[in-house]
VEXDREN-2710 file (C-alpha; in Angstrom, 1 decimal):
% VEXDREN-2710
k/r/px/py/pz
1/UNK/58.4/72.2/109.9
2/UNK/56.9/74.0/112.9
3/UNK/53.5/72.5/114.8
4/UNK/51.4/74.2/117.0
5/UNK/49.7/72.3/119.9
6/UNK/47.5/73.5/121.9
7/UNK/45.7/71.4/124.5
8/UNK/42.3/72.1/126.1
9/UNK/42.1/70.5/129.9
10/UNK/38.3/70.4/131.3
11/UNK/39.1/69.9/135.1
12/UNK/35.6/68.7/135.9
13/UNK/35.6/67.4/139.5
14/UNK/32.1/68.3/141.4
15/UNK/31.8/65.3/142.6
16/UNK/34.0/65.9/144.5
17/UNK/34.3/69.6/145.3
18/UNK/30.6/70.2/144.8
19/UNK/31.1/72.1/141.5
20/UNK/33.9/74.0/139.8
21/UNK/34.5/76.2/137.1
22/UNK/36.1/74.4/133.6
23/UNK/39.5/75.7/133.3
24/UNK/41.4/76.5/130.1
25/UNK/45.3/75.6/129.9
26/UNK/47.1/76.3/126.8
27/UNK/50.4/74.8/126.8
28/UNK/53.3/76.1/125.3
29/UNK/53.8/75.4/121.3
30/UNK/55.9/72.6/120.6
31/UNK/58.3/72.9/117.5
32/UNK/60.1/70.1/115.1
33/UNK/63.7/71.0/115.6
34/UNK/66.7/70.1/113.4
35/UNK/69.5/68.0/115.0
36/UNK/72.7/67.2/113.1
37/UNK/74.9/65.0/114.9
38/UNK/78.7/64.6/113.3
39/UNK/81.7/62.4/114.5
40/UNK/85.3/62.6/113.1
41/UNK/86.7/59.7/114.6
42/UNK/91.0/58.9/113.5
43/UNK/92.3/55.8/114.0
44/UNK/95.6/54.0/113.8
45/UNK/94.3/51.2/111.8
46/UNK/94.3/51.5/108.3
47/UNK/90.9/52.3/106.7
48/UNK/89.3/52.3/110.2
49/UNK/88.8/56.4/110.9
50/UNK/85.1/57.5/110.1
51/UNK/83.3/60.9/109.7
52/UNK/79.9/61.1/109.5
53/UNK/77.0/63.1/109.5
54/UNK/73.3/62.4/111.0
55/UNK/70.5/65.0/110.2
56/UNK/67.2/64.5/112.0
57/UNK/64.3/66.3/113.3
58/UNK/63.2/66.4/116.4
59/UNK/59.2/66.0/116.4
60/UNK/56.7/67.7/119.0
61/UNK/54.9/65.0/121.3
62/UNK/55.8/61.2/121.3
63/UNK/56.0/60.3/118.0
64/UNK/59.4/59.9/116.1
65/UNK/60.0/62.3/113.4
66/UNK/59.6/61.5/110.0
67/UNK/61.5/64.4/108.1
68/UNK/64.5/63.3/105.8
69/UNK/67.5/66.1/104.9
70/UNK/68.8/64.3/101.7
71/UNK/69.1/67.6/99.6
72/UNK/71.2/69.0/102.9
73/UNK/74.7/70.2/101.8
74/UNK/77.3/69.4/104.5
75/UNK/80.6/70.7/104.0
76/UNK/83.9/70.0/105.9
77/UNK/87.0/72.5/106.0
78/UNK/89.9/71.3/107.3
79/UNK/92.8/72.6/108.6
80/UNK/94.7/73.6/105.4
81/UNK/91.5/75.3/104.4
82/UNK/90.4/73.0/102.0
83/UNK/86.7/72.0/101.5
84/UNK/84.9/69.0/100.8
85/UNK/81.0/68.3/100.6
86/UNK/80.1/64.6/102.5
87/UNK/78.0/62.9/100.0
88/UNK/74.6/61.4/100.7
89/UNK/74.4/57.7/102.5
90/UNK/72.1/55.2/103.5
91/UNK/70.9/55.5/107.2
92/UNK/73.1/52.5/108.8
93/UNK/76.0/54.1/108.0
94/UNK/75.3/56.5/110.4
95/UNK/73.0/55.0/113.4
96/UNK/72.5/51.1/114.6
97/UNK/69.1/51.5/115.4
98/UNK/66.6/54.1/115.0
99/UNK/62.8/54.0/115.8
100/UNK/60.7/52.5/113.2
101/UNK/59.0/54.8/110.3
102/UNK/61.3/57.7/111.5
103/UNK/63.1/60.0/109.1
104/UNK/66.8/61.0/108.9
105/UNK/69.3/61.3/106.7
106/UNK/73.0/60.4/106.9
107/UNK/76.0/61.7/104.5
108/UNK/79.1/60.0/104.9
109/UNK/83.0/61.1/103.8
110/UNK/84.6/58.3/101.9
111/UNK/87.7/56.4/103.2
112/UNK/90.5/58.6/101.9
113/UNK/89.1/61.7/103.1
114/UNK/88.3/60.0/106.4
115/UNK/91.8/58.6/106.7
116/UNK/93.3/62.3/105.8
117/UNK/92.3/63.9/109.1
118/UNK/95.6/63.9/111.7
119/UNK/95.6/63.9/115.5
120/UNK/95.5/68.0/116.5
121/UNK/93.9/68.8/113.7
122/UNK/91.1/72.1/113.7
123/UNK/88.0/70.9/111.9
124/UNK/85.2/73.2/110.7
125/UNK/81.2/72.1/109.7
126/UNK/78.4/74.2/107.3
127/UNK/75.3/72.6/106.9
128/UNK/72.6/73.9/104.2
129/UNK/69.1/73.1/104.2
130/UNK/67.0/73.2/101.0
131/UNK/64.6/75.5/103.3
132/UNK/67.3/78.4/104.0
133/UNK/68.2/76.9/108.0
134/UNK/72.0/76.9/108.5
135/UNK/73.7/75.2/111.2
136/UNK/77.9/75.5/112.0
137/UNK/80.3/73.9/114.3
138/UNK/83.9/73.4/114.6
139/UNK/86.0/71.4/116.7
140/UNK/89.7/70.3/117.4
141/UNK/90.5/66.6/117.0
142/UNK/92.8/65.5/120.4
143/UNK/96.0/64.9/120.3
144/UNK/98.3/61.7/119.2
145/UNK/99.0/59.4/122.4
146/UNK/100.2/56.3/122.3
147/UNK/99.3/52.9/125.0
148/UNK/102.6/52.0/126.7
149/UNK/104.1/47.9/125.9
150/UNK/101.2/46.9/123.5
151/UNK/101.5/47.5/120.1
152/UNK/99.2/46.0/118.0
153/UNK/98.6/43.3/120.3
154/UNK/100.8/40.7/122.6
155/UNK/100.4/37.5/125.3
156/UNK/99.2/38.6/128.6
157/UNK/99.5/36.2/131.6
158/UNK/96.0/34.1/132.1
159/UNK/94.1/34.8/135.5
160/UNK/96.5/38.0/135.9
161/UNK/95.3/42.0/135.6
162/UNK/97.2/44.2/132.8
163/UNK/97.7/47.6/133.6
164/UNK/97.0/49.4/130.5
165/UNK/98.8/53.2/130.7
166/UNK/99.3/55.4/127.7
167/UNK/100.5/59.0/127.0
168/UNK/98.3/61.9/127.7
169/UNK/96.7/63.1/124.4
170/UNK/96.4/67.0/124.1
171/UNK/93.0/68.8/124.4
172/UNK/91.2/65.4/125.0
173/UNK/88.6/66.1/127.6
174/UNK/87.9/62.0/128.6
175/UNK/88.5/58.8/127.8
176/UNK/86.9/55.5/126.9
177/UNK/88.4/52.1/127.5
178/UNK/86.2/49.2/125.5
179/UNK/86.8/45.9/125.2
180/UNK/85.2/43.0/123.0
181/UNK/86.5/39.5/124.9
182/UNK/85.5/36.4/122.8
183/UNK/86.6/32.7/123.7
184/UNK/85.2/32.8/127.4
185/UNK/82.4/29.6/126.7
186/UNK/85.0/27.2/125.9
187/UNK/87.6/28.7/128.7
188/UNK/85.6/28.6/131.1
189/UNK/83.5/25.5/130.2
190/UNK/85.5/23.6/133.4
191/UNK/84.5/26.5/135.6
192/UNK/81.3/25.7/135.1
193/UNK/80.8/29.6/134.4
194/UNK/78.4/30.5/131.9
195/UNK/79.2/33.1/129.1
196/UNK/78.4/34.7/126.1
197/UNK/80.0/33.7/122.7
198/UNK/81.1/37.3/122.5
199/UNK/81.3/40.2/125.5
200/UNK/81.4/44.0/124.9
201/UNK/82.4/46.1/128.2
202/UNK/82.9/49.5/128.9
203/UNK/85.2/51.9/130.8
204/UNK/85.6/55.4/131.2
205/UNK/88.2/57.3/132.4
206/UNK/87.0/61.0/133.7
207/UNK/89.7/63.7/132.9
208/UNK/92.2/63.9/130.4
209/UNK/95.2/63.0/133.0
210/UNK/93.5/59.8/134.1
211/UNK/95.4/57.9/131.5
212/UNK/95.6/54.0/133.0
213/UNK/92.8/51.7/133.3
214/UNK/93.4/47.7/134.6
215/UNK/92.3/45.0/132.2
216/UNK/90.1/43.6/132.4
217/UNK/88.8/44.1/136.5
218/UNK/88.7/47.7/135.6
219/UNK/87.4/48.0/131.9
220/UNK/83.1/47.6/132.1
221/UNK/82.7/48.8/135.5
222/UNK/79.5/50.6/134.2
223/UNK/78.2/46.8/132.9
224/UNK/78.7/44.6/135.8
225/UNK/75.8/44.8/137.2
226/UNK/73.7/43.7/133.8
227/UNK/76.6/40.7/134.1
228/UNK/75.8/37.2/135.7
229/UNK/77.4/37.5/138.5
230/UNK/79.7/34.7/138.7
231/UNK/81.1/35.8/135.4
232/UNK/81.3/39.0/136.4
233/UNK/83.5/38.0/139.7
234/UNK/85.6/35.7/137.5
235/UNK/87.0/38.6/135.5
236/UNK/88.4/40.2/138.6
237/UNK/90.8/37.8/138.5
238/UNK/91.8/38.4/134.8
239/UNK/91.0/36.5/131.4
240/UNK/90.9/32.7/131.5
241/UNK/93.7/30.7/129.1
242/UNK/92.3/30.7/125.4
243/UNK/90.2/34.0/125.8
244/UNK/91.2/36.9/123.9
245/UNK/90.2/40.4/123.6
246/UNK/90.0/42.9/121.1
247/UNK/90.6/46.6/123.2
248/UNK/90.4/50.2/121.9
249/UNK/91.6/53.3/124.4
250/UNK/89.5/56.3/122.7
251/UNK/90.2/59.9/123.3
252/UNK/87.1/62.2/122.9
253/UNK/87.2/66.0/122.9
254/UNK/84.9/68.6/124.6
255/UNK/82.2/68.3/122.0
256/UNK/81.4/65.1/122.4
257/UNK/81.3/64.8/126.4
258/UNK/78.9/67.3/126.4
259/UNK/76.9/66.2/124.3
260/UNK/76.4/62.6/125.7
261/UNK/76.5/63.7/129.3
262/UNK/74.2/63.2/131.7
263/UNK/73.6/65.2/135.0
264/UNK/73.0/64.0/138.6
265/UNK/69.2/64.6/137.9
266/UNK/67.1/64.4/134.8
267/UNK/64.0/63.0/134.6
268/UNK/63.3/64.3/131.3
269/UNK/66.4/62.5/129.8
270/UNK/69.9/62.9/129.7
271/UNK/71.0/66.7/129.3
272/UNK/73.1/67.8/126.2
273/UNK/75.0/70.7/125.3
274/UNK/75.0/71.7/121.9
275/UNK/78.0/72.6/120.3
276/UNK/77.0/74.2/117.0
277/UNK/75.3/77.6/116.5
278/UNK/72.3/78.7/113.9
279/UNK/69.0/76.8/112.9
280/UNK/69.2/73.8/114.8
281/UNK/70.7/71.9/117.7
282/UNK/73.6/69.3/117.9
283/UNK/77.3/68.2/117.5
284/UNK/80.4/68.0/116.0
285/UNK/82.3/66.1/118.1
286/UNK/85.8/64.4/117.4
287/UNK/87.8/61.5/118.5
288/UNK/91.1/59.7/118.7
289/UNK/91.4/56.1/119.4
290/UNK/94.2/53.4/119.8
291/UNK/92.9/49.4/119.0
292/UNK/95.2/46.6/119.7
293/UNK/94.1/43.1/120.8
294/UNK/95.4/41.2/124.0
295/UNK/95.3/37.1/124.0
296/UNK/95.7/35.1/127.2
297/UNK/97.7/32.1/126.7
298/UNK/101.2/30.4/128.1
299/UNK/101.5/29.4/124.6
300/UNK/104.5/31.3/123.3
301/UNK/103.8/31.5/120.1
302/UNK/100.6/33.2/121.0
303/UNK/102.2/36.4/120.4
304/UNK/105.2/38.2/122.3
305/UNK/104.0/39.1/126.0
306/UNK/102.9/42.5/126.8
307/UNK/105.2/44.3/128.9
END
């Protein structure tokens, strides 16, 4: 759907100046563009990878667009060659939170074509609108890599720093380090430390060689300053006994980074690179990620120590 606005400004100042002439500025016509943002996301826990699909619009002005794409045919081709349309879903599926009355429409692959996608794999993406506009991306999933004495989870020493290190994974252009630490009221209760039931933090690492990250001193570096601040110095010195943590090390390819990046300088919001050609803006962006969960006890039957 295309808008034209056009916009009138009277500058009337003779008051001031004495008297001028009215001036007429037409600004430039403002358009509703399509945005299709898809995620292939593989993951080494069973029934855990996800790809989906988010169609929007992007209205003119301020106000949130209220187009839907439900008759949108979005088709995946994967490496082998073979096909397969993502069927229609409801909206959280796709995003957590969305402004209210907009539009949207999500489509969503089921778990065992989800769980079918491999490490290094070359994806491709057609999307069909009911009005003619096409839009078509591809991207390459990163590599396998593997985090170094973990498994799917083991003891780590209370009040000490983990190194975390894992392989290099292949065409992977960044990486993301998260961590979900639960526990911390009642371990720190004789600290006198206030926390949260449950704490998400954030980590990135910047290049695809930068493959260790401390937990946790190192892991939400990007959050510490929205932490209270005794908390925040507390996990310098590692997780108290009886705190646990659920971590995941996440590979992300080219597609993605560009698309979420920001630039040293953007008033008008964060800049993004699209990565898919035709009627429409947005990406197809694809990711790799490794959970496993670290507990902090002396207890040895906690779980065998990380190495």
């Amino acid at each position: 759907m295309r808008r034209r606005a056009a916009v009138t400004v009277a500058l009337m100042m003779s008051v001031v100046l004495g008297g001028c002439e009215l001036t007429d500025v037409t600004l430039i016509d403002f358009t509703d563009v399509v945005v299709a943002e898809v995620y292939v996301t593989v993951s080494d826990v069973a029934n855990a990878s996800r790809l989906r699909a988010f169609i929007h619009g992007t209205a003119a002005g301020s106000q949130p667009s209220t187009q839907s794409f439900d008759d949108a045919l979005v088709t995946i081709t994967d490496g082998d060659g073979v096909a397969s349309v993502l069927p229609l879903s409801v909206p959280d599926e796709c995003v957590s939170t969305r402004p209210e009355d907009s539009g949207g429409s999500c489509f969503a692959a089921d778990l065992v074509l989800a769980g079918s996608f491999t490490p290094g794999e070359s994806l491709g993406l057609d999307i069909s609108l009911a009005d003619g506009r096409t839009l078509a991306g591809s991207t390459r999933i990163p590599g396998d890599f593997l985090v170094a004495d973990v498994g799917s989870g083991c003891r780590v020493t209370p009040d000490t720093n983990l190194p975390l290190r894992w392989s290099r994974s292949d065409g992977a252009w960044t990486y993301l380090s998260e961590a979900y630490i639960t526990g911390l009221p009642a371990a720190l209760a004789d600290e006198g430390i206030e926390a949260p039931d449950s704490l998400y933090l954030l980590g990135l690492s910047i290049s695809e060689s930068d493959t260790t990250v401390t937990f946790p001193s190192e892991i939400g570096i990007f959050d510490r300053f929205s932490l209270d601040q005794d908390l925040a110095v507390r996990l310098q010195r590692g997780l108290p006994e009886g705190a646990s943590a659920d971590v995941a090390i996440t590979a992300v390819d080219r597609n993605f980074v560009n698309w979420v990046r920001g630039g040293s300088f953007n008033p008008s919001g964060t800049v993004r690179v699209t990565s898919l050609t035709g009627d429409g803006s947005g990406v197809f962006g694809a990711a790799v990620t490794r959970r496993f969960t670290l507990v902090s006890s002396t207890d040895t039957t906690a779980g065998p120590p990380c190495s």
